[in-house]
N, C-alpha and C positions, 0 to 999 in steps of 0.2 A: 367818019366818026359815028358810033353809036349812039341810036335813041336815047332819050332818058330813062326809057324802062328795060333796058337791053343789058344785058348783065356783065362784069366785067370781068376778062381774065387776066388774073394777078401772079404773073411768075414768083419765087419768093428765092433767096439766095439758096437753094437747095439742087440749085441742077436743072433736073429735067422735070421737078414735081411741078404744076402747076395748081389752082383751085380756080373755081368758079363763083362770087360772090357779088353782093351787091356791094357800091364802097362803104355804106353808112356800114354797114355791117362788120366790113375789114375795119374801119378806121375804131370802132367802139371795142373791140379787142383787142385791136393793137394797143390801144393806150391802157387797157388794162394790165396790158401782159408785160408793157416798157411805160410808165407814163414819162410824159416828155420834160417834167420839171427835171426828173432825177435824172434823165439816162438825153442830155441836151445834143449827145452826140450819135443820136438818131437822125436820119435825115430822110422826108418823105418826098419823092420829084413828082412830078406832076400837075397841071392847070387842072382847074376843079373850077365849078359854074356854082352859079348862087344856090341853085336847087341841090347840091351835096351829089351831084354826079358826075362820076368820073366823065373825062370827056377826052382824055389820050385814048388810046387802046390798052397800053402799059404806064402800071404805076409802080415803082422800085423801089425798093429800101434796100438802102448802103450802110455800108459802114463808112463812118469818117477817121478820118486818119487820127484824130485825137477818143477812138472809140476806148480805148481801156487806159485807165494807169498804168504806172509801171510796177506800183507795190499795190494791194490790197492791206486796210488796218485790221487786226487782230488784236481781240481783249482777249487775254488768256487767264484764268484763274485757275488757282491751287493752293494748297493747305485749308482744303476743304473738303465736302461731298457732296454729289450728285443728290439732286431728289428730283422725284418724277412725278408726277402728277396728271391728270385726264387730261387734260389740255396744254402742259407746260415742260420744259425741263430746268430745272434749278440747281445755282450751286450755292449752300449755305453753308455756315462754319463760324465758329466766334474769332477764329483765325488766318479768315480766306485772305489771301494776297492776290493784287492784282496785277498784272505786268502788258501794256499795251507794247505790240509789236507791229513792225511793219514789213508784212511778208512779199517778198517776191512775185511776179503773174507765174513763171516759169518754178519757182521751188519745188524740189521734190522731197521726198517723206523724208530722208534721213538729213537732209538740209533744214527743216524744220526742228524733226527734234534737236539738231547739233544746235541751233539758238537757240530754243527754250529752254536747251539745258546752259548755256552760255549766262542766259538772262535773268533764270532763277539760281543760279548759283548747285543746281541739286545734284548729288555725285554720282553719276551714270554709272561707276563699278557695283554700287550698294541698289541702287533702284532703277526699273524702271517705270517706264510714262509709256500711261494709255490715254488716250485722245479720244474725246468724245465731243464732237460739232454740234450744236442746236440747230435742228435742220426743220426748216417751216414746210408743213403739209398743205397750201394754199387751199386745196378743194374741201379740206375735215377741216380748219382754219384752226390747226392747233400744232406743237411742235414736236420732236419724233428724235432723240437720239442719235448721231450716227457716228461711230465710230470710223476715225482717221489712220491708216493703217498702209495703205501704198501710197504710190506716185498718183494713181488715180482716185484715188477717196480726197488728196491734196488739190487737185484740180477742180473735183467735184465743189468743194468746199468752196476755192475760193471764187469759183464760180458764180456764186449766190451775189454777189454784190452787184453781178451784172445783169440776173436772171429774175431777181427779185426787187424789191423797194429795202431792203436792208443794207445798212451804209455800211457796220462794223458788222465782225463775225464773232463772235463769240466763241471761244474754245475753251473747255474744261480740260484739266488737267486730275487724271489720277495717279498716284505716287503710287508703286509696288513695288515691294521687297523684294529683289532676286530671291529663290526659293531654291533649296537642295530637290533635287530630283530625283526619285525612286529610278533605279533599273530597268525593272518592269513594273506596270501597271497593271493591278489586277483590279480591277472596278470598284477601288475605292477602301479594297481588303486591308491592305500595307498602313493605309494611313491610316485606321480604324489599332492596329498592331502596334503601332509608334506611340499612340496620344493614349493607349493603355499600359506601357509601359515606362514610355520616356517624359521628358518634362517638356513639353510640345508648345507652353508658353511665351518661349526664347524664337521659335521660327515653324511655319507648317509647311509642306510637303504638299506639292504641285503635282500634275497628272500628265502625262504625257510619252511617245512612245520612245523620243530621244532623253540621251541623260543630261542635257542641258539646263538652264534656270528655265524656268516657265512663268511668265507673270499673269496674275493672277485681273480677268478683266471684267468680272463682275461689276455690274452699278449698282452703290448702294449694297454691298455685301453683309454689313454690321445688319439690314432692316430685313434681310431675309427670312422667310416663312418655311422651316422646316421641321416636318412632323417625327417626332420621336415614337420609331415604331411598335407593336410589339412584338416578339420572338415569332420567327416560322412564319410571318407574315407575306402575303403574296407579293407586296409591294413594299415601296421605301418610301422616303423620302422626297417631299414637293420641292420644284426647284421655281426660285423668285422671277414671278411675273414681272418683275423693272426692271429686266434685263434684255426686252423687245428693243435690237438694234435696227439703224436703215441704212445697211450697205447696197453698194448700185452695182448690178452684174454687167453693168457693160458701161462705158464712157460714154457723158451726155456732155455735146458741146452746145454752144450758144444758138447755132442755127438750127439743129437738129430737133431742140428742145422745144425751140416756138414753133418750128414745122408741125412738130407730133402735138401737140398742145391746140393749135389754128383748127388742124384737120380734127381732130376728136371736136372740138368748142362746134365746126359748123356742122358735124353730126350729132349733135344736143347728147355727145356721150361724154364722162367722164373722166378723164386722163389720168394716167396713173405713172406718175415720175420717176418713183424708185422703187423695186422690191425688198421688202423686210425679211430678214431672217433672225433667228436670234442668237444672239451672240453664244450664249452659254447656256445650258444643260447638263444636271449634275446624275452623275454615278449613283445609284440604288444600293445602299448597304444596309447589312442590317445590326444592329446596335448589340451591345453581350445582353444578353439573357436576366442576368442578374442585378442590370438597375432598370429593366424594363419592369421586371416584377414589381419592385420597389412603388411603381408608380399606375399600377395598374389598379384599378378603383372595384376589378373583378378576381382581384387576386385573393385568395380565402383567409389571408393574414391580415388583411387592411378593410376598412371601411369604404365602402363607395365613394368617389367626388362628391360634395353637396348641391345641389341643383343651385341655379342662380334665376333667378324670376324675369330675366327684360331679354327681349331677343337681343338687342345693344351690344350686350355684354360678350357676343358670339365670339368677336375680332378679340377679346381679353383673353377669351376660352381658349383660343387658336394659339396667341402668342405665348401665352401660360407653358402649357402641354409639348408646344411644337420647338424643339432646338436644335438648332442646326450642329452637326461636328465633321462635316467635312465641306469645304470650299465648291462652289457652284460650276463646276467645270466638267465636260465629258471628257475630252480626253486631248484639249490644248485651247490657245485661245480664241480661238472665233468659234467655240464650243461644238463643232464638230467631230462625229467618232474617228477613230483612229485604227487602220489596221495593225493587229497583234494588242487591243485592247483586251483586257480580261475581265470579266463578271461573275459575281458568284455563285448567281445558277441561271438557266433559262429566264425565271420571273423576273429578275433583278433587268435584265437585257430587254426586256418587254416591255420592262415599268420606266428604264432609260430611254426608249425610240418613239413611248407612246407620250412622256413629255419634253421630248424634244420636236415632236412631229405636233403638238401643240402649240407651244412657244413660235416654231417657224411658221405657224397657218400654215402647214400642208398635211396631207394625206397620203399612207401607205396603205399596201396591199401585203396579204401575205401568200407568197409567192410558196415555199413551203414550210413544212412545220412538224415535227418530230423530237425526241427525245434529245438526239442529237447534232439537229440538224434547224438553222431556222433563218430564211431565207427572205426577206422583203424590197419590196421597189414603188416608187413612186406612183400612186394611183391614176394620173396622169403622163406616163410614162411612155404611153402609144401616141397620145393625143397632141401632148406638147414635146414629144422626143426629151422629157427630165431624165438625165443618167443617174439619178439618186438609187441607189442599189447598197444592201447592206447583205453581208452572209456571214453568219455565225457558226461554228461548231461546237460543239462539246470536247473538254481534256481528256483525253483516254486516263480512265479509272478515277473520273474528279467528279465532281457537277458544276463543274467550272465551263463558262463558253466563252470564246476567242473569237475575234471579229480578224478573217482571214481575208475577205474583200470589202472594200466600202469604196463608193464612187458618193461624191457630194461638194457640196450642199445642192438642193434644190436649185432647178433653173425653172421654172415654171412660177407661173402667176394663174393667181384666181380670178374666175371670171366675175363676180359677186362677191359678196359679203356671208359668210354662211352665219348661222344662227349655233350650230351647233356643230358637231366634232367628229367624225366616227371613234375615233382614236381615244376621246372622251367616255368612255364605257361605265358602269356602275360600278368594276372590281376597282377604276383608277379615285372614284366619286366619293367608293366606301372609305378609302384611305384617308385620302381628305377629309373628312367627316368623323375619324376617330375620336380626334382629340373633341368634336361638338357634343358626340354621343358620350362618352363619359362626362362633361360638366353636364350635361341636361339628354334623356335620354327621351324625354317628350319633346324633341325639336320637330317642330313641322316639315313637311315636305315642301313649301313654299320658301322655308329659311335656310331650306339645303339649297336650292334652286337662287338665292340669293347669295349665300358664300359662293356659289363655285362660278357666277356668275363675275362676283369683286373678285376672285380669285385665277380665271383665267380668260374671262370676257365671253362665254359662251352661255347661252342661254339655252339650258339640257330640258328634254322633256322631264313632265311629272314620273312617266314610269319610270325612269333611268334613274332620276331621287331616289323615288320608294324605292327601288331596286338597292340603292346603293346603301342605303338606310338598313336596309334588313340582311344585308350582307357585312353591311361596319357591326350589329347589332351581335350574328351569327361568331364575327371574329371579336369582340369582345366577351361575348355571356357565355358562347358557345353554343353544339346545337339544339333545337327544340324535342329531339328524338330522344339523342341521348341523353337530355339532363333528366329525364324520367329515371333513366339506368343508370346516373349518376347520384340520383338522389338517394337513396338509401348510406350509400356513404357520406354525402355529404352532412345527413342528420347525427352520424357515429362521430365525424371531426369535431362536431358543436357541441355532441356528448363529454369528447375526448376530455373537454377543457370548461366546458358547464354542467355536468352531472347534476342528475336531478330532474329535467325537465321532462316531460312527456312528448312520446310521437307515437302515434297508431296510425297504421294500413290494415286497408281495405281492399283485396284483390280478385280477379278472378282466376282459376285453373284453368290451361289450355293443351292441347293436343301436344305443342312444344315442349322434350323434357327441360327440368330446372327454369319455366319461364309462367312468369303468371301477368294479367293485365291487369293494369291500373285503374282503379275504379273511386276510391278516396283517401287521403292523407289527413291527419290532425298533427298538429304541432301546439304544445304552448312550453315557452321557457320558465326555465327556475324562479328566475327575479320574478317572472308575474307571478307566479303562484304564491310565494308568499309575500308579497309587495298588498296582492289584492282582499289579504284578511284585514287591513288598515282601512281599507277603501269603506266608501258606504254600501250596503248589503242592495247596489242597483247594479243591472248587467242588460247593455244594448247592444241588440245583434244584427245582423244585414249584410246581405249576399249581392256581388257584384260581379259581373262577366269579369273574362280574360277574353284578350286580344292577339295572343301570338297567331301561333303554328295551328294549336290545338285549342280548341276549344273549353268552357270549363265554366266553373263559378268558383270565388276565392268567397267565403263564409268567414266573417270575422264577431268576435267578440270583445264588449269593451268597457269597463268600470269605469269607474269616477271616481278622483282622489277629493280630499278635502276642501280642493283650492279650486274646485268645480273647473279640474281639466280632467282633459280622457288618458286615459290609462288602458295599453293595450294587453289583454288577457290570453287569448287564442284564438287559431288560426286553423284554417281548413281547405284544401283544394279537394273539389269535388267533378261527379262529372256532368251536375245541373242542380238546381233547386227541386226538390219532392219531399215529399212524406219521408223516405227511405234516408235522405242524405240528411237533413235537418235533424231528423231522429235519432240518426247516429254520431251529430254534432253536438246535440245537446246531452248526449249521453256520456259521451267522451270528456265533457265538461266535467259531470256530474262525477265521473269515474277517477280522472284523474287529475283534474287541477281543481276544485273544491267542493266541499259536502256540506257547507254552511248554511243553516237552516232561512228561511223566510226569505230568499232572496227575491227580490222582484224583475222582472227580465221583461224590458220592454222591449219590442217589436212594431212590423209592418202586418197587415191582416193577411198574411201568403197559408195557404191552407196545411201547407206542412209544418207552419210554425205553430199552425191552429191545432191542431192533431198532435204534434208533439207535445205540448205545454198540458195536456189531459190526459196524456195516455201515463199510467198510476204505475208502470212501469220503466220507466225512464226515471223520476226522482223530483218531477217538477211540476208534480201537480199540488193545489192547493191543497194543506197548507204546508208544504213544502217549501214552495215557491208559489209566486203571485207574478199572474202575466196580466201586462199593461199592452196597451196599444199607441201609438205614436199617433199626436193628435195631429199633426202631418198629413201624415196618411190616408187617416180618419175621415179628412174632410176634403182630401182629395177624390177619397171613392164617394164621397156627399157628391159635390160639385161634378163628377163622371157623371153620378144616376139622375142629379135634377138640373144642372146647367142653370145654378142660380147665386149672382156673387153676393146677392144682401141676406140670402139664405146661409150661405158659405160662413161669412163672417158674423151671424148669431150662432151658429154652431161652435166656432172655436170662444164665443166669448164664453159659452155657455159649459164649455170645456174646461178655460181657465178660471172659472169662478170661484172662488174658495169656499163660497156655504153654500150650502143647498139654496136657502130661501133665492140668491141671484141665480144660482143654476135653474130653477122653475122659475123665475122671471123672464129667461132667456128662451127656456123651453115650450112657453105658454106662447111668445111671439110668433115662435116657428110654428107653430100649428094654426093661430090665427092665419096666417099668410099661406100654410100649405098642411093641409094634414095628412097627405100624402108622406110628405117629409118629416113630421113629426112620428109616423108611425114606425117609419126606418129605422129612426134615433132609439124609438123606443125598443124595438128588436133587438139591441145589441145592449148586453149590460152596461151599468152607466160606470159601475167601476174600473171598468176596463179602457176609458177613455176621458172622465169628467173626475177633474182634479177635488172636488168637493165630498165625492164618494170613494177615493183613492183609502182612504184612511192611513197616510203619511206614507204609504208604503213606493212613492215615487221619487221621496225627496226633493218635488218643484221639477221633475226632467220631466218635461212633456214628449218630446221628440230623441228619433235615434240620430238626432244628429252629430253626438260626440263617434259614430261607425261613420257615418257618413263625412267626415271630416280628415281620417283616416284613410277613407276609399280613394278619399279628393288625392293623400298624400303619396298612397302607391299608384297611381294612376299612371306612372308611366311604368312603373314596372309590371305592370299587369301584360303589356306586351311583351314581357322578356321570357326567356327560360326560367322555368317555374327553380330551377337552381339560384339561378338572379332573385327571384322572388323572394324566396326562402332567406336567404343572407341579404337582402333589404331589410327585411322584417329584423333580423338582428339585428342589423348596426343603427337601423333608426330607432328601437327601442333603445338597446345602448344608449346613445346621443338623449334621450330623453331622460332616461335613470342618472345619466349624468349631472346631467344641466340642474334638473327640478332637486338630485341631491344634494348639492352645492346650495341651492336657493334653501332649503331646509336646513341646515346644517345654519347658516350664515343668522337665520331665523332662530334657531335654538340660543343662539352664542348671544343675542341680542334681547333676549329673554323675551322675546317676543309669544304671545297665549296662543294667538291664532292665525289661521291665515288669511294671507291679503281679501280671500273673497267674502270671508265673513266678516273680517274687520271694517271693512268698505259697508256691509249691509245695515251691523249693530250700528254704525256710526251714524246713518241716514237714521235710524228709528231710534234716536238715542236725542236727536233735533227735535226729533218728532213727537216723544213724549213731553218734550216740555212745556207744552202749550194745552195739555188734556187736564181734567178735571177729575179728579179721583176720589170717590166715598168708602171709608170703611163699614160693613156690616161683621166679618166674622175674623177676628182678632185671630181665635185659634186653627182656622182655616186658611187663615191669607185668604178670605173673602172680600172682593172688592168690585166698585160700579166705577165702568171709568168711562167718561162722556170725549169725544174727542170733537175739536172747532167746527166738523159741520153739522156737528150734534148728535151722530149716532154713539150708541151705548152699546159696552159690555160687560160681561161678567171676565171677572177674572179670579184665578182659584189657586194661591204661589202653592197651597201645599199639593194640589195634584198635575200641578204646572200645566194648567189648562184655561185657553180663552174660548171665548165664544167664536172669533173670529179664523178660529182654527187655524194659523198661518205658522205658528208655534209648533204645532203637531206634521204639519207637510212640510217645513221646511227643515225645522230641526236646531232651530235657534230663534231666540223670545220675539215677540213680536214686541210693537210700540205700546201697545196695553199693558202685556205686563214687566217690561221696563219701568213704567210710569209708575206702577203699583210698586215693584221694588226699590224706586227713589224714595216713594213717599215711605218706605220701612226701613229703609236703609240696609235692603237686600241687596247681595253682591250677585247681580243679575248673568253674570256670566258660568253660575252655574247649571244653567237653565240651557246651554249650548253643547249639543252633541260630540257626545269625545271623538267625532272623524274630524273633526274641521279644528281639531287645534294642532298644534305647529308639533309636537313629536309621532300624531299621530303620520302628519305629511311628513315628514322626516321617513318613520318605520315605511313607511308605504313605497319611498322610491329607495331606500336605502342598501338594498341586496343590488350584488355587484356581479355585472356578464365580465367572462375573463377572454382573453383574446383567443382567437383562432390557431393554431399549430399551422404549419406549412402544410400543404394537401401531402407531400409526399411522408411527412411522419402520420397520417393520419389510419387508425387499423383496416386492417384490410376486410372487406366487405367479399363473405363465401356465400351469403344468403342466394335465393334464387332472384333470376332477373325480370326487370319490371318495364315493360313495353306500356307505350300510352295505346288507345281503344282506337282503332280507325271510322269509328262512330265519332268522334272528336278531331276529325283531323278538319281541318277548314281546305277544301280545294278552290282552283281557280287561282289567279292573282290579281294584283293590286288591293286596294285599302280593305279588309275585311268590312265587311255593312253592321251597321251598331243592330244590336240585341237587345238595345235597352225601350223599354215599353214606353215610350211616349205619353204624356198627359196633362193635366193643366197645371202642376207643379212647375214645368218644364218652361211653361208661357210665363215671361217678364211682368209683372204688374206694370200698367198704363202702356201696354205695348199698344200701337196704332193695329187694329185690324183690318187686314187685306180687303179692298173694295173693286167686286167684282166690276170689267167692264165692260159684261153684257149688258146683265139686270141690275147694277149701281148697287147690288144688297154689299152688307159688310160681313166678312166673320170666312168670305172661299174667294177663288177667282175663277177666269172664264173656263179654266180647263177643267174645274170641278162645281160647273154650276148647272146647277138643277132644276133652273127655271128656262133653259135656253128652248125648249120649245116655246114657251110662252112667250117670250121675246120675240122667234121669229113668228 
């Protein structure tokens, strides 16, 4: 007998394997693997001592002669659908039926289906039945599809009742249509040829190399994910990820099963039961031509997709866009290819093997690869001897390729888990990602990385996104080179059908005949130009990078309607911010979209805006025009030069003051506290910044935020092909002249004076006079003293329509003073309110109509010379371009926590930018 500490060797019913274990050890997995409540017909021999150690030499386990029943119970359901889920497989249906059977231990696969076709009554000439087992993954503790299909997936199955702790088996039943069968299969051509010509309603058309019925074995086919391509596209169509079957490539019996399961358990490795492959893999076609247009959001006759705000809404995006019209199959049922399969070009056959070789977890090689000729085998192929081998040719005089060898499915298993794909590339990423990039083309690189991740379980690196992002972008807008050379026409098709509007180029000549480079563009449409004599006589301007290919700055222009929203006027790609490029923006203004005297044009203090706005040759020097500065700005270049927030915030009040007398109350502080500061202030005109010295010519806009609002809205097109650009810029003004003419219009019919923003204002100061005191001195003047509740006093003057408190004059509509004055006279005080802000002036202003776009191919042909972008603009290197944009304390969050270094404990840097670390150590 062996010691206590002497280890035991355990023959197992397997022959000649033996193991070497301690018993506490056997016995704690044996009952794992059988417990003894359920499977009573286990039996363990052997005397065992109180200390839990074997004390025979051998311990056996038998089988007892009452070890199996004779039938196994099956619950079978039908007249329903699979659904699948991370952890689950489910059958739901408002109509499911359920039918318990009691199978056989010996049943083979067509003895099965002959009773369930027995039991549910269902007519085997009209349908058949695909089988799909709930098969438990014990080690991932969740359950796995397996489809039922021989004598041996029949065994496997009912094996489980003996293998596991599952008393019933559960079997789904899918009902399929026998289906007419094509001759030949061209990869998906035929049935694309049928469902365009015939009434494809009545029955669809299966895939396969005989002319037999072929049943159709998709899970879950109705919830499939597939993408509607566009024309010429290198790829097709995504085939549904819950279609991951678990067929077993070789027979696992009862002994065999706990042998291999024992021996993995006591090398602390993870056993792996059954290999997955996937059942189905669909054919890459590509859709007609003419209802992809239809729906392409870059097509010159249609408006873009509207962006939608929540990343949430992605999976909407997907299913929206993405429609499936042909059946999830390569080329028969356990979705394997087929020799004498046909495709319609080389990429079609690439875009089929790269997601079929996803779907299975495995990996190919490309063995070779040519025009003609395209050759792959299993990446694993030396290693695990997989005969998976595929070879294609090309049809003499087609672009058709034929699958003349294929050896498959995979025999091989992965040794890990992999994280990601090779097979998964950025050309299969970009496809995927169509349909994201047209509803929202600012989609993050993180929320690429999270579709494709719910989308085929792989976790792709960051570049392989961006990659695949700027490739979906490329095959939607087109390329960044050419749309330079396409834009010239692209501005004649806009002409074609909105005459009237203005575009000016700016180029330079080069050594190249008929070719000049690109240097600045202006653009402003019809509608703005005269939309914008209604507006009030204010225009905010501000220049914002581009992000593509090329670098650049987009310069926009932008009015105020009466309803104090922005109104876009014109538009500008340049090849940076200078003297040069502002100069020739504000020119082109002045030249071709309006000549309207005293316009006031606020800005940021950029020195070419500085320069331009003086120079008496341009059109917009005073009194021409009156340039303001965005008090923004103003007091962020403050807060740059003195890094002071209580300084900061007497500056803008002193800004917003309406009279002088608080503007020098404000102004006296600041010098108190810093005269340094005060002397700044005092350098820079006070008119060009302080609302009190404006003399109304601001109209209350302090800031360029109506450009900036704008910038916020192209912000993803800024990345695009400046052709994308350009036809953004229309159809979102469109969409705007739209919306706010309707609102106008609906205004007029309802005799409404004014608009919502003034009505909203008179009404607050309409409360407000009621409570003031009012004296007459000059009858014939409209002279009056009006005291309000906290006691201050003004004059008020109805016949020169003028307060003391000047709010009348900057705004453009009466203040509460002389309101009050005009109750007590029983003046009709609303004449006293600027003719932009009543309702037909907002009517005239958005009322001029953009008309739609021609098809690009009616559009005139463009002989001009060609227009190349500046290779001084080209951005080299890859991945994320690095922002341009100048940083500052606009930038910083108000009550943001400042970083606390943990050398020196200071606030405001950390350790890697601190300045005191000598002193420290």
């Amino acid at each position: 007998m062996p010691s206590s500490s002497s280890p035991v060797v355990v023959p197992l019913c397997s022959g000649s394997t033996s193991f070497t274990c301690r018993f506490s050890k056997f016995r704690h997995f044996f009952s794992s693997y059988f417990p003894l409540d359920k499977h009573p017909q286990f039996v363990g021999l052997g005397d065992f001592s109180q200390n839990g150690e074997v004390e025979d030499e051998i311990a056996w386990i038998i089988w007892s002669s009452n070890m199996s029943a004779s039938t196994i119970p099956v619950i079978c359901y039908y007249n329903g659908q699979i659904v699948r889920t991370k952890t689950d497989v489910e059958y739901e249906g408002s109509e499911t039926r359920i039918v318990p059977l009691k199978i056989p231990i010996e049943c083979t696969f067509q003895e099965l289906i002959d009773m369930i076709y027995s039991k549910t009554i269902i007519d085997k000439r009209r349908f058949n039945l695909v089988l799909i087992c709930k098969y438990p993954l014990r080690n991932e503790n969740r359950f796995q599809p397996f489809q039922v299909r021989d004598d041996s997936s029949v065994r496997e199955m009912l094996d489980l009742v003996n293998t596991t702790t599952i008393e019933e088996i559960e079997l789904f039943i899918k009902v399929v249509r026998v289906k007419a069968q094509l001759n030949q299969c061209v990869g998906g051509h035929e049935d694309l040829f049928v469902r365009n010509h015939y009434n494809v309603a009545q029955f669809d058309y299966g895939y396969g190399p005989s002319s037999g019925p072929v049943p159709d074995t998709g899970l879950n086919a109705d919830d499939e994910d597939s993408a509607d391509e566009e024309p010429n596209d290198e790829y097709g169509e995504d085939v549904d990820d819950e279609c991951d079957g678990a067929d077993a490539d070789v027979e696992v019996d009862r002994h065999a099963s706990f042998l291999r399961a024992f021996n993995q358990a006591l090398e602390n490795e993870q056993g792996v039961y059954v290999s997955a492959q996937a059942p189905s893999c669909d054919v890459s076609n590509h859709p007609d031509d003419e209802t992809l247009d239809e729906s392409s959001p870059v097509a010159y006759h249609l408006p873009p997709t509207p962006q939608f705000q929540h990343v949430e809404n992605l999976d909407i995006a997907v299913a929206s866009c993405w429609t499936p019209w042909v059946q999830p199959t390569t080329g028969n049922s356990s979705g394997e290819f087929v020799i004498g399969q046909v495709f319609n070009s080389k990429s079609d056959l690439q875009e089929a093997a790269k997601i079929y070789s996803i779907k299975a977890h495995q990996e190919y090689v490309v063995v070779a690869s040519s025009k003609k000729l395209l050759v792959l085998r299993c990446k694993k192929a030396e290693e695990c001897h997989c005969p998976w081998k595929l070879r294609a040719m090309v049809i003499k005089d087609t672009s058709l390729f034929v699958i003349n060898k294929y050896t498959g499915p995979h025999t091989c298993v992965n040794p890990c888990l992999n994280r990601d794909h090779h097979q998964l590339d950025s050309q299969l990423v970009s496809t995927h990602i169509k349909a994201l990039i047209q509803a929202q083309f600012t989609l993050s690189t993180a929320a690429i990385q999270a579709s494709v991740m719910e989308k085929w379980g792989y976790q792709i690196s960051y570049k392989k996104a961006l990659d695949g992002k700027h490739k979906a972008i490329r095959q939607l807008f087109g390329d960044f080179s050419q749309s330079y050379t396409e834009l010239p026409r692209l501005f004649m098709g806009i002409d074609q059908s909105n005459p009237g509007g203005a575009v000016v180029w700016k180029t330079f000549e080069t050594n190249m005949p008929n070719t000049e480079i690109f240097q600045h563009v202006f653009w402003s449409f019809k509608p703005s130009i005269e939309g914008f004599q209604h507006c009030r006589p204010v225009m905010s301007i501000d220049g914002t990078h581009l992000y593509g290919k090329y670098k650049g700055k987009l310069l926009i222009a932008m009015g105020c309607d009466g309803n104090n929203q922005l109104f876009p006027l014109a538009f500008a790609i340049t090849e940076g911010e200078n003297t040069d490029s502002w100069g020739w923006f504000l020119a082109c203004i002045r030249n071709h979209v309006t000549q309207r005297p005293g316009i006031c044009v606020i800005s940021d203090r950029h020195p070419g805006i500085m320069a331009a706005m003086v120079d008496p040759h341009l059109g917009w020097a005073t009194p021409f025009a009156y340039h303001r500065i965005c008090m923004r700005h103003f007091a962020s270049n403050f807060m740059t030069r003195f890094k002071d927030k209580i300084l900061k915030n007497l500056v803008c009040r002193a800004a917003l003051a309406s009279t002088e007398r608080k503007f020098k109350k404000h102004m006296n502080t600041i010098g108190r506290i810093n005269s340094e500061a005060l002397q700044w202030l005092e350098a820079v005109p006070f008119q060009l910044w302080a609302l009190s010295h404006d003399g109304g010519r601001r109209y209350g806009l302090m800031t360029t935020n109506i450009s900036e609002v704008f910038n916020s809205v192209l912000k993803g097109a800024r990345s695009l092909p400046v052709t994308a650009l350009v036809q953004l810029t229309f159809f979102r003004l469109n969409g705007y002249f739209v919306a706010r003419r309707e609102v106008g219009a609906n205004r007029l019919a309802s005799t409404e004076q004014f608009t919502p923003y003034v009505d909203a204002q008179i009404q607050g100061r309409v409360v407000k006079a009621g409570s003031m005191e009012i004296v007459l001195y000059d009858h014939k003047k409209g002279l009056f003293h009006v005291k309000s509740r906290r006691g201050r006093t003004h004059r008020v003057t109805l016949h020169e329509k003028t307060c003391t408190c000047v709010k009348t004059l900057i705004y453009g509509f009466p203040c509460s003073h002389i309101i009050s004055a005009c109750q007590h006279r029983c003046v009709d005080f609303h004449l006293f309110v600027d003719r932009y802000y009543t309702t037909q002036s907002y009517y005239d202003t958005w009322a001029p109509l953009f008309h739609p776009i021609f098809n690009e191919d009616e559009w005139p042909l463009y002989d001009g010379t060609v227009i190349v972008p500046p290779e001084s603009m080209r951005r080299f290197g890859s991945g994320r371009p690095k922002s341009t944009r100048l940083h500052n304390e606009m930038d910083v969050r108000e009550g943001k926590t400042l970083n606390m270094c943990g050398l020196c404990k200071q606030l405001g840097h950390n350790r890697r930018s601190c300045k005191n670390i000598n002193q420290v150590q």
